[in-house]
N, C-alpha and C positions, 0 to 999 in steps of 0.2 A: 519489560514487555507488559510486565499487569499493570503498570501505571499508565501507558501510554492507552492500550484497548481503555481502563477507566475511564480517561481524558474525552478518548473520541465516544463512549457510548454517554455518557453526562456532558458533553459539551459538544455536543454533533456538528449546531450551525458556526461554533469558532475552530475547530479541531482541525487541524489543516499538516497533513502528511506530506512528505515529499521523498520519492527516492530515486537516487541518481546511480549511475554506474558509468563506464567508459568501456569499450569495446574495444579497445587496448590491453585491456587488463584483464581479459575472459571471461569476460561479462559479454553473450553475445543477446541478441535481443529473447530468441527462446529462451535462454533462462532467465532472464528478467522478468518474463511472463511468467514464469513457473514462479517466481519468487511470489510476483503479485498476487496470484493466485492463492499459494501457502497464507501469505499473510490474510488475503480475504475471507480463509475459512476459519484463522484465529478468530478473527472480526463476528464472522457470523455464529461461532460457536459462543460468543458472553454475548449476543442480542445488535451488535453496533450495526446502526444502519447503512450497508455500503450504496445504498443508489443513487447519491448523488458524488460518489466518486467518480474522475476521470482518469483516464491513462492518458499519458502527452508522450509522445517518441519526438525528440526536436535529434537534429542532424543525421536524418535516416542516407 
């Protein structure tokens, strides 16, 4: 986790996250918000700039 927050706050415009779930497997969309979320405020606690992140839902 601390190498990854490094990555994205030294290397903003290449640092490119991705994360997937299946809503088969109890992953429902509210908690993949909440995940996003946790992890945003790892991000903004070491400085990494989140505003040019997106969130994508495909197969709503």
């Amino acid at each position: 986790m601390n190498m990854m927050l490094a990555n994205a706050k030294l290397r903003p415009k290449t640092f490119k996250l991705y994360l997937a779930a299946r809503t088969g497997t109890g992953m429902d969309e509210a908690l993949f918000r909440k995940a996003v979320k946790e992890l945003n405020k790892q991000m903004n606690a070491v400085a990494v700039d989140t505003t040019t992140f997106r969130l994508k839902i495909s197969n709503k």
